[in-house]
NUDOTOR-269491 format. One line per field, with one value per residue (C-alpha): residue in one letter; z, y, x. Coordinates in pm, 1 decimal, m for minus. Example, Ala and Ser with C-alpha at 12.3 -4.5 7.8 and 13.67 -1.06 7.14 Angstrom:
<atoms>
lumti	c(A; S)
up	c(780.0; 714.0)
north	c(m450.0; m106.0)
east	c(1230.0; 1367.0)
</atoms>
This chain:
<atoms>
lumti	c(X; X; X; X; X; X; X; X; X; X; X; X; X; X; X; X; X; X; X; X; X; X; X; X; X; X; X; X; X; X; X; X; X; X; X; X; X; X; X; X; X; X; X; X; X; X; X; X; X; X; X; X; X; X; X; X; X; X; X; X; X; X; X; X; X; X; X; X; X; X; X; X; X; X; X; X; X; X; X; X; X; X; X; X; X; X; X; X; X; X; X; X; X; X; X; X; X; X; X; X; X; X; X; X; X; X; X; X; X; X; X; X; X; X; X; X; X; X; X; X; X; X; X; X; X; X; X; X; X; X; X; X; X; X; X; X; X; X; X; X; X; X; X; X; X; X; X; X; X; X; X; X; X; X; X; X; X; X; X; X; X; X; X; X; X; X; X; X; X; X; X; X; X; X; X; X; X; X; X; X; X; X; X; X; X; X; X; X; X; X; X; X; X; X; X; X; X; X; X; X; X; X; X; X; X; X; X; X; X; X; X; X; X; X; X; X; X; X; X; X; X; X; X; X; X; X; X; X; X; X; X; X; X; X; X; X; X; X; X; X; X; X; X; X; X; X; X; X; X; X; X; X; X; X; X; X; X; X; X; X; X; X; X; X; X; X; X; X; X; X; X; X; X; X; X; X; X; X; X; X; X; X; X; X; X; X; X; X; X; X; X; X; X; X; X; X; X; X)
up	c(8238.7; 7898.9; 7714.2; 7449.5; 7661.8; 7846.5; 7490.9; 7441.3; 7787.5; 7671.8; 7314.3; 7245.6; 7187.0; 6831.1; 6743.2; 6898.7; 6694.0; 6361.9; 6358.9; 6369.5; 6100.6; 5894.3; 5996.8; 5927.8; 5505.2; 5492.7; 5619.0; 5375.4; 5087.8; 5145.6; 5172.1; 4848.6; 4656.9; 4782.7; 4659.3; 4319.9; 4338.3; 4356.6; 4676.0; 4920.5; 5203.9; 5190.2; 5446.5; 5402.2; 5429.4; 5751.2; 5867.0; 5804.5; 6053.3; 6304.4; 6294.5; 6282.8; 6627.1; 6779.2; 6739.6; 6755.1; 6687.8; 6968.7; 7116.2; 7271.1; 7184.0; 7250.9; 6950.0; 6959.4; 6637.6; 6369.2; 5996.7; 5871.8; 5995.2; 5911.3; 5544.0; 5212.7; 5338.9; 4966.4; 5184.2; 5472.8; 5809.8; 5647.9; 5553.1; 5885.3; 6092.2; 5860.4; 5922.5; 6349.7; 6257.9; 6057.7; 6319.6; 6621.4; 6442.9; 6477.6; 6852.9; 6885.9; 7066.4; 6924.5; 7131.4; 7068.3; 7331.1; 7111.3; 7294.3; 7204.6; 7394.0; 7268.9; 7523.9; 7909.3; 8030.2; 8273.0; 7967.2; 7770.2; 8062.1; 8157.7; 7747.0; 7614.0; 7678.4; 7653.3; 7510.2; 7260.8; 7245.9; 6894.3; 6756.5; 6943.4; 6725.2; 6840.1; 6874.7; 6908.9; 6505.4; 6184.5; 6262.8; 6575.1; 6451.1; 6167.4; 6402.7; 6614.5; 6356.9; 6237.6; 6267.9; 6483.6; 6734.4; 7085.6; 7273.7; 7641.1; 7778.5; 7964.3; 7926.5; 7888.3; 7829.0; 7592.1; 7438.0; 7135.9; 7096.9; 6866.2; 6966.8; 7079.7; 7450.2; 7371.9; 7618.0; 7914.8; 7785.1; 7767.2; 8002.4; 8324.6; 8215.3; 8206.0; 8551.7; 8653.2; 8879.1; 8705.5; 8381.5; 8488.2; 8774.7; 8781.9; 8569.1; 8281.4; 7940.8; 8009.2; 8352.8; 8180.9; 7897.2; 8153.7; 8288.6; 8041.4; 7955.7; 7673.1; 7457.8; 7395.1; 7100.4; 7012.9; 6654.4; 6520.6; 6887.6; 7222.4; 7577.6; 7583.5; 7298.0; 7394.9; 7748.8; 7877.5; 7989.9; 8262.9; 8458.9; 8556.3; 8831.7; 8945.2; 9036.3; 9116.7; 9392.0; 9667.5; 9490.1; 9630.5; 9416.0; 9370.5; 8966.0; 8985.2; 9002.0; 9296.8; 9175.0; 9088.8; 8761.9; 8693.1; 8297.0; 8011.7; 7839.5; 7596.4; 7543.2; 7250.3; 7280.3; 7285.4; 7658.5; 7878.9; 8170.9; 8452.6; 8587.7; 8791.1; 8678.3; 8840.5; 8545.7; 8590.1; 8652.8; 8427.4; 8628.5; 8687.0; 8348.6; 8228.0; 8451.0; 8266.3; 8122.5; 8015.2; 7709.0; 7977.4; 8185.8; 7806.1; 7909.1; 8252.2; 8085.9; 7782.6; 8010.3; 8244.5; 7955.7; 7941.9; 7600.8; 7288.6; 7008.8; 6676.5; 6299.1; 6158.5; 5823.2; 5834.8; 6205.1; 6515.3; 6715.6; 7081.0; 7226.0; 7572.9; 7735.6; 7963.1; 8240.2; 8277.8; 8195.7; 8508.7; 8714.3; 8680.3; 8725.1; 9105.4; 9164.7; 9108.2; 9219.2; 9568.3; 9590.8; 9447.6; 9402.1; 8996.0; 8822.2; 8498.8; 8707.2; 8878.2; 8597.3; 8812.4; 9101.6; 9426.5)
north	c(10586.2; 10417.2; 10618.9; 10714.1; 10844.8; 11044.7; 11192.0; 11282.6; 11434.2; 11685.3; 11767.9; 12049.8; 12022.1; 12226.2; 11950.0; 11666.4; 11757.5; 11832.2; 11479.6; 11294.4; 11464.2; 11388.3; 10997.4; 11066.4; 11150.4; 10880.3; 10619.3; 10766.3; 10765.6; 10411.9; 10366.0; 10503.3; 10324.1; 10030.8; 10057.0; 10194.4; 9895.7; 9656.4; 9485.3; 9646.4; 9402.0; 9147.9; 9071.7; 8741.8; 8862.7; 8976.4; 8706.4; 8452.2; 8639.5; 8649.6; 8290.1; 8251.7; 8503.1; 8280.7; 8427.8; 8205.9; 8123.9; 8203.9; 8466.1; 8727.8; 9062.2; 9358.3; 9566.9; 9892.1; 9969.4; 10231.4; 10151.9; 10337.7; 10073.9; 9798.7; 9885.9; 10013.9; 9794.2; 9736.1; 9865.0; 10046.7; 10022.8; 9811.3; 9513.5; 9508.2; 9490.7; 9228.3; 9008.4; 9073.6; 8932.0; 8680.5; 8547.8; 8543.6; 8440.7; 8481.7; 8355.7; 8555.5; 8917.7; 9231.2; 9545.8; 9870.0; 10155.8; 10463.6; 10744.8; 11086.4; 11256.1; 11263.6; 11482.3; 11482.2; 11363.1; 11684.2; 11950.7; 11693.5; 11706.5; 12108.6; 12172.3; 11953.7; 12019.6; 11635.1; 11279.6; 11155.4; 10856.0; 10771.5; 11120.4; 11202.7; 11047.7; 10862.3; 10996.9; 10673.3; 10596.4; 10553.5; 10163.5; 10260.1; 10525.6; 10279.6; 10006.2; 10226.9; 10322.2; 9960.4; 9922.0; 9582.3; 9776.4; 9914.1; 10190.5; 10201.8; 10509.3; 10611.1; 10969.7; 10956.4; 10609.8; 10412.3; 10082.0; 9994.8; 9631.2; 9373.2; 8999.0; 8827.5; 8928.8; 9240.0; 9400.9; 9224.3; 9392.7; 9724.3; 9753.4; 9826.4; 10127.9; 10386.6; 10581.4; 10459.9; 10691.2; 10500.8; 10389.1; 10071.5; 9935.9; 9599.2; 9701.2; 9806.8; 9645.5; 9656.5; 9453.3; 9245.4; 9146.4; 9016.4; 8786.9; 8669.7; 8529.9; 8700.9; 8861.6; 9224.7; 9326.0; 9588.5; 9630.4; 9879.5; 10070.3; 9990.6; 10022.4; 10384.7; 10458.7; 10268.9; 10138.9; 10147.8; 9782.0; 9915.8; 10135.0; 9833.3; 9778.8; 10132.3; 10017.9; 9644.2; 9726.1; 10001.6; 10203.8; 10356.4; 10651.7; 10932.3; 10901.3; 11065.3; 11457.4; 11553.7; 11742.6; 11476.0; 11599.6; 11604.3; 11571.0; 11589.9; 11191.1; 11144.1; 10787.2; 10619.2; 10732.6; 11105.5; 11111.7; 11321.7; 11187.5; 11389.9; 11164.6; 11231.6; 11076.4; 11117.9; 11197.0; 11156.1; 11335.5; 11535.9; 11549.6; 11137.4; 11112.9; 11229.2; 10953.0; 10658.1; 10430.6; 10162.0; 9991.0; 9936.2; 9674.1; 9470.5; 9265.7; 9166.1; 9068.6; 8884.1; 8702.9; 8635.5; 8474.2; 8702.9; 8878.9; 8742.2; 8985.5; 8891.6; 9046.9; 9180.3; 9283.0; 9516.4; 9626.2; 9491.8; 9353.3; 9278.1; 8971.2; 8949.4; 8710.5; 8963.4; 8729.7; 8647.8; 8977.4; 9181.2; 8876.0; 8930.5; 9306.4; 9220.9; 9018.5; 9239.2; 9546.1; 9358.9; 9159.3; 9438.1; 9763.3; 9760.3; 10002.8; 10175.2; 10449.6; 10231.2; 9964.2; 9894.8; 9843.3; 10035.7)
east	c(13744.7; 13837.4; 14056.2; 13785.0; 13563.6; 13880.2; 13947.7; 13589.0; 13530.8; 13829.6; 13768.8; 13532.7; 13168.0; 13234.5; 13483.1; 13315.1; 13009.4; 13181.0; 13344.7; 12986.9; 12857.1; 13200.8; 13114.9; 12775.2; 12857.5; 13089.0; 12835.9; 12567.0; 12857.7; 12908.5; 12541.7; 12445.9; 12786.9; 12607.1; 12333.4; 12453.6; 12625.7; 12337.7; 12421.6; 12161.5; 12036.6; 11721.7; 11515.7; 11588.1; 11987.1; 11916.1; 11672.1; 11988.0; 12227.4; 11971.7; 11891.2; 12284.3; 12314.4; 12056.9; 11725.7; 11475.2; 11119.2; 10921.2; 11166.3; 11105.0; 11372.7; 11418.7; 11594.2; 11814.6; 11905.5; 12086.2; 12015.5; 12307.6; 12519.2; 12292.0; 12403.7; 12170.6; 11845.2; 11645.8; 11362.9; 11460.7; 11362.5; 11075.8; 11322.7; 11496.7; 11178.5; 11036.1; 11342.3; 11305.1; 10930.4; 10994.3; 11278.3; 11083.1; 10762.8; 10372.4; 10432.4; 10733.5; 10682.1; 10921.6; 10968.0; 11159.3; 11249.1; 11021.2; 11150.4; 10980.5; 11332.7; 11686.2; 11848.0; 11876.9; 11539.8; 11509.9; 11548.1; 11324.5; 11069.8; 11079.8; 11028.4; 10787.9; 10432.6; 10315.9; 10362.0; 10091.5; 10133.0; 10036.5; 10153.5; 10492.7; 10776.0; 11033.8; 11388.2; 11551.1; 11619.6; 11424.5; 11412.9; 11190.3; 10987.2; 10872.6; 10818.1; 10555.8; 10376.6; 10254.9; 9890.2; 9987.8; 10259.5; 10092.4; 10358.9; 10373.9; 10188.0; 10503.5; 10605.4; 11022.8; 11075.1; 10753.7; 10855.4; 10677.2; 10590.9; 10418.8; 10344.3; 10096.6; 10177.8; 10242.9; 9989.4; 10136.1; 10493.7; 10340.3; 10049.2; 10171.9; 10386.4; 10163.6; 10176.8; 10489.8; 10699.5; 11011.1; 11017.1; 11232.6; 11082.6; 10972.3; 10616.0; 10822.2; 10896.1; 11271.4; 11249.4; 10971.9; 11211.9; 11409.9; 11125.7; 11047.4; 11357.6; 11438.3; 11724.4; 11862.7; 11962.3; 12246.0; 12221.8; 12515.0; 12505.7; 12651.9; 12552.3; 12650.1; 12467.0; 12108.7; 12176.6; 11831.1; 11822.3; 12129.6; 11864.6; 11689.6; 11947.7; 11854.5; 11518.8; 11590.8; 11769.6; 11869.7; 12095.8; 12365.6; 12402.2; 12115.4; 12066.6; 11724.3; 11689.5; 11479.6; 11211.8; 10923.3; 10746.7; 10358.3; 10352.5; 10049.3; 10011.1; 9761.2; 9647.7; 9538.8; 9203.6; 9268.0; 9180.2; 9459.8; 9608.9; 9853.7; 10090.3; 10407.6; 10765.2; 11096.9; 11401.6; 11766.4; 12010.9; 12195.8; 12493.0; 12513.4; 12405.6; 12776.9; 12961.6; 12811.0; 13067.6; 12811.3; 13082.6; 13311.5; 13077.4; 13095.7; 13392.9; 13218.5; 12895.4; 13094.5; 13302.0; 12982.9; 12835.3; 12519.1; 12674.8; 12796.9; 12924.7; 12792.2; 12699.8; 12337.5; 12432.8; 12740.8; 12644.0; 12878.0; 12603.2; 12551.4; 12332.8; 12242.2; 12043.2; 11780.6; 11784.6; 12149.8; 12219.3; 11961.2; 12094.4; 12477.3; 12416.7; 12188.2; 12524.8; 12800.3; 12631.3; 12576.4; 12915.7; 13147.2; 12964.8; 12973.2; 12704.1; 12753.2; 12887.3; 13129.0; 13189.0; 13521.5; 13377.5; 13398.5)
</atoms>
């Protein structure tokens, strides 16, 4: 355990959340003196540090994001996801995790009567809930875990979700990503913070450690069409949840070569390459037991 996460795991919950909240006003403070001072961020800003990370035309990315950190956008979400389009290009595909759940899946699942999928916000940042609601974005009919994607292979990103006992098997937009050869982006958060792409190991192979609560869940989706489907989903967790020390498998994957560390804006950024990165994961899990509950080894 990294010595940041040992300090959170013994400093009350009443400090623990007073402290983000005092980080919170200080980001919007510096926010809004930046924009007083004239020197919010451009799309085209942005568009030149992504070409400079190594997006390309044609990519394909995956994007977790958190616009605070981004710094005062001129638009907000808006100029950020028109820089991610303009990047990748009219070829190019652009997906975001939407999920309708910011807590542990299970008390997400036992309180929540149903996912709609074009009505039930997401809960994984501003950027994302903007970025579903584009007339040109289609979201993954998965319960706890929809991606939201625009391209022109969207569809084939998205499709095979829905029904999915998992949500990061090998029919899922994370594992797809992957397939297709594509990159991850960490915009402003960390693997702890928007890890997602990690549980694809879970799935990929037999894993040793049981992540999943037992109980499988039948659970109310509503499609597109208004049309109700029941389908059943397994959830992690809670109590494997809390072991997860995802930012400490960074140093592997850097030195692995399947992440670089680079800048969007003001945000510290993470780049992986999908492929290299589900690849190295399938390795170390099988040669030396590393997981983001192990990220050691064992």
């Amino acid at each position: 355990m990294s010595l940041k996460d040992f300090v959170r795991s013994i400093t009350p919950t009443s400090l623990l959340n007073w402290n983000r909240k005092r980080k919170k006003k200080n980001r919007n403070q510096a926010l809004k003196a930046q924009a007083n001072a004239n020197a919010s961020l451009s799309s085209d800003d942005l568009l030149k540090d992504l070409q400079k990370a190594g997006i390309e035309l044609n990519d394909t990315i995956l994007v977790h994001s958190s616009l605070s950190r981004i710094g005062h956008l001129q638009e907000g979400p808006k100029t950020f996801v028109d820089a991610l389009l303009a990047a990748v290009g009219e070829k190019g595909n652009v997906l975001m995790p939407t999920s309708p759940n910011n807590v542990y899946q299970l008390n997400y699942i036992r309180n929540t009567p149903f996912f709609d999928v074009l009505n039930s916000p997401s809960k994984t940042g501003a950027i994302t809930e903007y970025f579903r609601t584009l007339p040109n974005a289609k979201r993954s009919l998965h319960p706890t875990e929809p991606v939201s994607a625009i391209g022109p292979k969207a569809e084939e990103f998205i499709g095979e979700h829905f029904n999915q006992l998992t949500p990061y098997n090998d029919k899922s937009p994370f594992y797809k990503v992957s397939q297709a050869k594509g990159k991850i982006l960490y915009v402003g958060v960390t693997l702890s913070m928007a890890g997602t792409n990690l549980h694809t190991l879970e799935d990929a192979v037999d894993f040793k450690f049981p992540v999943y609560y037992p109980e499988i869940f039948d659970f109310k989706v509503i499609d597109e069409n208004g049309a109700s489907h029941v389908v059943k989903t397994k959830v992690h967790d809670p109590e494997w949840s809390k072991k997860r020390k995802c930012d400490d498998l960074i140093p592997m994957l850097e030195q692995e070569g399947a992440l670089t560390k680079v800048k969007i804006g003001q945000a510290d950024t993470l780049l992986l390459d999908a492929e290299k990165f589900l690849q190295v994961m399938i390795d170390q899990y099988n040669k030396n037991g590393v997981t983001m509950y192990t990220p050691k080894g064992s």
